[in-house]
KEKE-3310 file (N, C-alpha, C; in steps of 0.2 Angstrom, whole numbers, plus 5000, padded with zeros to 4 digits):
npx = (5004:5011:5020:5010:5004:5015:5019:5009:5009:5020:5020:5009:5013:5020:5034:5038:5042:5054:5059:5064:5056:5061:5077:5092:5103:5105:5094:5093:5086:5071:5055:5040:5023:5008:4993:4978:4973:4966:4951:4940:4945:4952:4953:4951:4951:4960:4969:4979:4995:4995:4991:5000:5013:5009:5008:5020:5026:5019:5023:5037:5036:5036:5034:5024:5024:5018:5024:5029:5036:5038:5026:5020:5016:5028:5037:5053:5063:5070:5079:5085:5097:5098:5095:5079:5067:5049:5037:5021:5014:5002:4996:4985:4980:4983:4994:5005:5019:5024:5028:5037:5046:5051:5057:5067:5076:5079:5085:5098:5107:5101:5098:5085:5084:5088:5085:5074:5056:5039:5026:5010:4992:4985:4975:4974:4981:4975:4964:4975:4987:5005:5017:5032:5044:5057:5057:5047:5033:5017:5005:4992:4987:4987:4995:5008:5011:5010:5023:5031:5029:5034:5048:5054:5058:5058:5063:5061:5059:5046:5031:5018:5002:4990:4973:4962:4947:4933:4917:4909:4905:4912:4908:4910:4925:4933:4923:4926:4937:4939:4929:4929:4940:4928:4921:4922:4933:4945:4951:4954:4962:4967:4973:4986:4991:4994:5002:5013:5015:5024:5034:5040:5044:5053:5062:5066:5073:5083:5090:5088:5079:5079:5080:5072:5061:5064:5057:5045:5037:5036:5024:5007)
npy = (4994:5005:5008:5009:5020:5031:5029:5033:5048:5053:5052:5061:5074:5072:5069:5056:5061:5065:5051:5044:5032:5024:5016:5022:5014:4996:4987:4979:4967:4960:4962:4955:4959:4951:4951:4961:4975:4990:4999:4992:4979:4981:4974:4962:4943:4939:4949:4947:4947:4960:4968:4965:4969:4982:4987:4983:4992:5005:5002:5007:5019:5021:5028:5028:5024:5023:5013:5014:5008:4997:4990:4992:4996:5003:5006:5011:5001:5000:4986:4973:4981:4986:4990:4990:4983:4986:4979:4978:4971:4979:4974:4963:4948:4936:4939:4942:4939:4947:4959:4957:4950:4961:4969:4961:4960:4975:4973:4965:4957:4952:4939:4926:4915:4920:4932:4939:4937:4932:4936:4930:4926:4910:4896:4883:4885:4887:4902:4916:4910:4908:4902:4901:4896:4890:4889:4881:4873:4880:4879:4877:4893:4906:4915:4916:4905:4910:4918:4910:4902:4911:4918:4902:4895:4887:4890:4900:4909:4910:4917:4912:4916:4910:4908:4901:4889:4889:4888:4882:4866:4863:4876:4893:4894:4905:4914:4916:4919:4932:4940:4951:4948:4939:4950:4944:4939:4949:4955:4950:4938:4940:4955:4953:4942:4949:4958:4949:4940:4954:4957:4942:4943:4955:4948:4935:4944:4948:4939:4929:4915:4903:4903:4911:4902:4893:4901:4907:4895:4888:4892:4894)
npz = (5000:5005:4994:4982:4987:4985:4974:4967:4970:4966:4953:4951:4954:4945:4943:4935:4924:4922:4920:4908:4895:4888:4888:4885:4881:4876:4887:4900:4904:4899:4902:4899:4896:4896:4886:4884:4873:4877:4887:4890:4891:4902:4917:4915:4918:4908:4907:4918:4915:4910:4921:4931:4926:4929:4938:4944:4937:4946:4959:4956:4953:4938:4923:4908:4889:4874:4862:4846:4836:4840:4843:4855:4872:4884:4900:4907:4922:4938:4941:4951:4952:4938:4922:4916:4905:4904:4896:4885:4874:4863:4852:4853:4860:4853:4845:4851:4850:4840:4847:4856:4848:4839:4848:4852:4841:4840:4850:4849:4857:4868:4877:4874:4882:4895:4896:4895:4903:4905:4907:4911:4911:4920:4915:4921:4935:4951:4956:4960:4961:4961:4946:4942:4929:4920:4907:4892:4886:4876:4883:4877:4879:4870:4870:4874:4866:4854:4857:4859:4848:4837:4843:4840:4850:4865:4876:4886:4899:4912:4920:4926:4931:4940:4937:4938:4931:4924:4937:4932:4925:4910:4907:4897:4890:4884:4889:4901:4904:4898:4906:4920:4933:4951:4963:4977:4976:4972:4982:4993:4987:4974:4972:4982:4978:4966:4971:4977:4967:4959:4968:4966:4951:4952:4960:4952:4942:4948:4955:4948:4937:4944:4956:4962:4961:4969:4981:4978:4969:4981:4989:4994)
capx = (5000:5012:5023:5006:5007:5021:5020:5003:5012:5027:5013:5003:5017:5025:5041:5040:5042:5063:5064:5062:5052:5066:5083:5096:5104:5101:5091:5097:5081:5064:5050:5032:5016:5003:4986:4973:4975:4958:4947:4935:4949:4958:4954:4951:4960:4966:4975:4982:4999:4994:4990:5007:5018:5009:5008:5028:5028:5016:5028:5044:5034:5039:5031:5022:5025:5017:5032:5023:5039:5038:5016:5018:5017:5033:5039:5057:5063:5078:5078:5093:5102:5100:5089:5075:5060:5040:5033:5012:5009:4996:4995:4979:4984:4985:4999:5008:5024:5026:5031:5041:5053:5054:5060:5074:5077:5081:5091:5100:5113:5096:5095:5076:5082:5091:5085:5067:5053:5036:5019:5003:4988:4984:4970:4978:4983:4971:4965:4981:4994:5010:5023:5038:5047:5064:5054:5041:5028:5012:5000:4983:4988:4987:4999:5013:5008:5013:5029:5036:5032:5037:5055:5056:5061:5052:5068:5058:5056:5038:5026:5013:4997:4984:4967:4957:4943:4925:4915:4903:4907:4910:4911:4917:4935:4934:4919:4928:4945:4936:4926:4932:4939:4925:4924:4925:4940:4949:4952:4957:4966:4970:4975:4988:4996:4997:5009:5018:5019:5028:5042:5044:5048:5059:5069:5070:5077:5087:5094:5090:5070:5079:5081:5065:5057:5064:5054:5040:5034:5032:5019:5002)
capy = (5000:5013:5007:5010:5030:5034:5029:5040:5055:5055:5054:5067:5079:5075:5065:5053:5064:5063:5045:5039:5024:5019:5015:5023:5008:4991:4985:4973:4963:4963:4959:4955:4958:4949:4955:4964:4982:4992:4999:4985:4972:4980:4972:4957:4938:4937:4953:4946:4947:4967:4968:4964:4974:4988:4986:4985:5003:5008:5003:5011:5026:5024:5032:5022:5027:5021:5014:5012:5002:4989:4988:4992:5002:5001:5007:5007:5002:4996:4979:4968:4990:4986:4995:4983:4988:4981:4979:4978:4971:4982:4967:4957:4942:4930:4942:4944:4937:4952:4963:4953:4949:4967:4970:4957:4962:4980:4973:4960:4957:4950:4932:4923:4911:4923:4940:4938:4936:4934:4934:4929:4922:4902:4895:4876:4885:4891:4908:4920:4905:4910:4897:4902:4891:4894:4883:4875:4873:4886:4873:4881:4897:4909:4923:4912:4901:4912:4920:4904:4900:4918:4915:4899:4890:4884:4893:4908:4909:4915:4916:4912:4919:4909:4913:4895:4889:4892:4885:4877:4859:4864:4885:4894:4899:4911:4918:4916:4923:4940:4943:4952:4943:4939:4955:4943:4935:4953:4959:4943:4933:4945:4959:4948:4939:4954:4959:4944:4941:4959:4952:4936:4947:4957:4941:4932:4949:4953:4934:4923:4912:4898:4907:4914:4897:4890:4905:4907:4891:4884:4896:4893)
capz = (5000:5004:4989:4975:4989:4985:4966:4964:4972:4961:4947:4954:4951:4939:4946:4933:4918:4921:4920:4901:4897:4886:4890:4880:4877:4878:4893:4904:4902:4896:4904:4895:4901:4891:4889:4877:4874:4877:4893:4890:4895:4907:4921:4913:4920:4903:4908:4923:4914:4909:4929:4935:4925:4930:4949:4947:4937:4948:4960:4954:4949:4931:4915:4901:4885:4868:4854:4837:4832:4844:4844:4862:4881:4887:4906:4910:4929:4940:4944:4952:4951:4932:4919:4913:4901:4904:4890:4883:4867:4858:4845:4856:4863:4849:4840:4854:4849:4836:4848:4857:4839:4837:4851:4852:4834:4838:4854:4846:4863:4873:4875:4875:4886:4903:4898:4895:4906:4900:4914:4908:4916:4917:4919:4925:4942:4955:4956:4964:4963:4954:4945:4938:4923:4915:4900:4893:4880:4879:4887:4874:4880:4862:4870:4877:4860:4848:4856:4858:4838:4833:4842:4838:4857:4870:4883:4887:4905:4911:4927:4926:4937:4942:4937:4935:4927:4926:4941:4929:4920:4903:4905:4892:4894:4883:4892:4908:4904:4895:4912:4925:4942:4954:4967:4980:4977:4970:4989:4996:4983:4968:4973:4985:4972:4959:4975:4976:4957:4957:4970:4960:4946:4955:4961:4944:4935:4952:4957:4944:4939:4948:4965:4964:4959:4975:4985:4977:4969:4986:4991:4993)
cpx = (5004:5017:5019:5007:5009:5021:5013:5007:5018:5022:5010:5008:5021:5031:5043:5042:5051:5065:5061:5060:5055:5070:5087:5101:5101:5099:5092:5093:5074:5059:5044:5025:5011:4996:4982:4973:4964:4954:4945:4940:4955:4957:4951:4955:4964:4972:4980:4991:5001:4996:4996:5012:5015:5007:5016:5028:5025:5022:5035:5043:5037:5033:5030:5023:5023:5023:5029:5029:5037:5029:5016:5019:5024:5034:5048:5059:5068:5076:5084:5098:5103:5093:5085:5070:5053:5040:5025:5013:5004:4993:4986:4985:4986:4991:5004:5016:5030:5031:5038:5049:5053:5059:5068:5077:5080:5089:5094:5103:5106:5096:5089:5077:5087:5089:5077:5062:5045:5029:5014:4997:4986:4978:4972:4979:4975:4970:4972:4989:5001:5016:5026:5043:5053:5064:5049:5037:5022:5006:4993:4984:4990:4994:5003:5015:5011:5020:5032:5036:5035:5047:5057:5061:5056:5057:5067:5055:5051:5037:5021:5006:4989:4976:4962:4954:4936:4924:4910:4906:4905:4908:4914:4922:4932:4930:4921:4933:4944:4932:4931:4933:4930:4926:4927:4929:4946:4953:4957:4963:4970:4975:4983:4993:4996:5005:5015:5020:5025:5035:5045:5048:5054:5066:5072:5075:5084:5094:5091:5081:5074:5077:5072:5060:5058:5062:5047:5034:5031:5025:5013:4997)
cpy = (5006:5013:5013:5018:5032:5034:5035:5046:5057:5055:5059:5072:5079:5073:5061:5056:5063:5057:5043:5034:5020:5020:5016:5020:5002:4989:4978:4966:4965:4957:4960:4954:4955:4951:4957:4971:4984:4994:4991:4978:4972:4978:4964:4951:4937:4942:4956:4950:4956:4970:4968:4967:4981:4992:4987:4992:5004:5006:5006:5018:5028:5026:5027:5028:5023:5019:5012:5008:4995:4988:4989:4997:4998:5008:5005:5009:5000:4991:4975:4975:4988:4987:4990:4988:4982:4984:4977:4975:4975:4977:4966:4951:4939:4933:4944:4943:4944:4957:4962:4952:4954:4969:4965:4959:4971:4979:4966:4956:4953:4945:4931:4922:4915:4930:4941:4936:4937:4931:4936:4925:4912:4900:4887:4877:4888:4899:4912:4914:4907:4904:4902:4895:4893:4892:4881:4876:4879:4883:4877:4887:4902:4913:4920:4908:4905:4916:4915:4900:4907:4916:4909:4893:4891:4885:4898:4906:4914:4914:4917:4913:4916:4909:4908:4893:4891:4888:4879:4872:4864:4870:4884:4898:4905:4915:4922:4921:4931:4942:4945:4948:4947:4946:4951:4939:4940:4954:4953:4940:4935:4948:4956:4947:4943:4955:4956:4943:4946:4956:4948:4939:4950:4954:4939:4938:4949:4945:4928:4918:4906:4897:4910:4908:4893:4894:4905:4901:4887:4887:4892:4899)
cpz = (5000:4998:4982:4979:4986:4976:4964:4966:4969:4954:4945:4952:4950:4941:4941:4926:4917:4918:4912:4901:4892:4886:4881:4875:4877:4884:4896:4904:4899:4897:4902:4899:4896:4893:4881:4877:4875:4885:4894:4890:4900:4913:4922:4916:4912:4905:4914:4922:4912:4918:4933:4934:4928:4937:4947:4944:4942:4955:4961:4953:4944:4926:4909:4896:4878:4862:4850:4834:4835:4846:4852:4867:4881:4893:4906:4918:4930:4944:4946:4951:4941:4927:4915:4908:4904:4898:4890:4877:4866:4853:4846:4858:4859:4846:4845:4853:4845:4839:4851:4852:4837:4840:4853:4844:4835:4846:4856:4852:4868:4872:4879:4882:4894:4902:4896:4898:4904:4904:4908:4913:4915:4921:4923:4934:4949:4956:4961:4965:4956:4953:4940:4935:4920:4907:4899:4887:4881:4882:4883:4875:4873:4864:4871:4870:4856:4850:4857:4849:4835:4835:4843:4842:4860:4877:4884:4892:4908:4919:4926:4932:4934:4941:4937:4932:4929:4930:4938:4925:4914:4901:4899:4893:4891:4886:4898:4906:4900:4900:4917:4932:4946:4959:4971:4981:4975:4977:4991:4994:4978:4969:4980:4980:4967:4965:4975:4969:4957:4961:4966:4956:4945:4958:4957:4944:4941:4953:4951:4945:4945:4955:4966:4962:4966:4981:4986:4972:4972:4989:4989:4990)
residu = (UNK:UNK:UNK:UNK:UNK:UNK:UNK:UNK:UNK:UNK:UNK:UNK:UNK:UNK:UNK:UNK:UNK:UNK:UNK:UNK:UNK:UNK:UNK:UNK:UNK:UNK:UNK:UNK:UNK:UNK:UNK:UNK:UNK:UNK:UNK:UNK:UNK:UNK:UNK:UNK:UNK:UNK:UNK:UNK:UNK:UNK:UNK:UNK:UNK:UNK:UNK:UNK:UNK:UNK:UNK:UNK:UNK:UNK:UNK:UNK:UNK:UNK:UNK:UNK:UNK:UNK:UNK:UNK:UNK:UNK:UNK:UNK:UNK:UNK:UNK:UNK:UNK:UNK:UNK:UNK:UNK:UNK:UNK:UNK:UNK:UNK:UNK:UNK:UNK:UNK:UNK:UNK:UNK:UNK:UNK:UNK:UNK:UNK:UNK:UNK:UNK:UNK:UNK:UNK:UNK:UNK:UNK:UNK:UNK:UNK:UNK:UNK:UNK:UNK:UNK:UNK:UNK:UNK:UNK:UNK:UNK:UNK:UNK:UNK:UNK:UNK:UNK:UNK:UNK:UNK:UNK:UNK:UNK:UNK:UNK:UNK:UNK:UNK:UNK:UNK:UNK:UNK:UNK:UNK:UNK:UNK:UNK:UNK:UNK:UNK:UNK:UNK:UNK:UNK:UNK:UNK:UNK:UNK:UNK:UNK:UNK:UNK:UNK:UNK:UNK:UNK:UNK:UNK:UNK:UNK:UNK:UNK:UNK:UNK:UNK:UNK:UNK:UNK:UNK:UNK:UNK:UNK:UNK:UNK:UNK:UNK:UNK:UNK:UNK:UNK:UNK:UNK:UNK:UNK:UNK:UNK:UNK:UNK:UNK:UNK:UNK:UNK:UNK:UNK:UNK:UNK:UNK:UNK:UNK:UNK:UNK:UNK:UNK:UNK:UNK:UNK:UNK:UNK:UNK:UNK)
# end
């Protein structure tokens, strides 16, 4: 709480306007938020992975900034005392890889598999439960799904966030995953694990997914 404080009041007047939301060179890592661009899905579970990078700006009290090369929001912040970028796809979910292969295209020096990070929501885990992977397939998953065919491996370390399945036999995801979280599970269980997620995050980029796989995948 006093962390998101302290980020609106550097907001508020204008504190962040100093810090650029790109990094002058290259950035030490690059972390992806996945999601759908749009009101109408911003607090969508699909835009779990939207949700978490923007609790850590919110955090750092960094500045989004629209890049029309890269189809995305981008925030830069320090992580591990090293200058990282958040990223948004603007694409939609399915497209999401695009922004991704731009961005590794424009900073060639980035490897997938230790300099990328890449949060998205799952429905497999229970709501607010977060796993961290230093690998893996996109398990049905479109947005993870297509930046793992765009760059072309399956060594893209992610975290995934929680968000479950419909309660009813035979829901429609898609119905589920374009609805807004339950209110009574935001307070309690959400809002929660978006804070935790940001830590995670913070550990991979700062110590490495492993370290942070051995903290926070045991959690409940």
């Amino acid at each position: 709480m006093v962390d998101r404080l302290r980020a609106f009041i550097r907001r508020l007047f204008g504190a962040t306007a100093s810090t650029p939301a790109v990094p002058a060179g290259t950035p030490a890592r690059l972390v992806v938020g996945l999601g759908n661009p749009g009101p109408q899905y911003a607090h969508t579970r699909h835009n779990a992975g939207f949700l978490v990078v923007e609790r850590l700006a919110d955090r750092q009290g960094a500045a989004w900034s629209e890049d029309a090369e890269l189809e995305a929001r981008v925030a830069q912040v320090e992580l591990g005392g090293e200058v990282c970028l958040l990223l948004e796809p603007q694409t939609f979910m399915n497209a999401s890889g695009r922004s991704v292969e731009i961005a590794l295209e424009r900073w060639p020096e980035l490897d997938p598999a230790s300099d990328l990070l890449i949060v998205y929501d799952e429905l497999d885990l229970p709501p607010g439960r977060i796993r961290l992977r230093p690998s893996g397939g996109g398990g049905g998953h479109n947005g993870i799904g297509d930046v793992l065919t765009v760059l072309a491996t399956k060594a893209v370390p992610r975290l995934r966030f929680g968000v479950g399945r419909p309660a009813e036999s035979g829901g429609a995801v898609i119905d589920y995953v374009l609805a807004p979280f339950d209110e009574d599970e935001l307070g309690d269980v959400i809002e929660p694990a978006i804070e935790r997620a940001v830590d995670a995050v913070e550990m991979a980029c700062a110590d490495g997914v492993s370290a942070a796989m051995g903290r926070f995948n045991a959690r409940d």
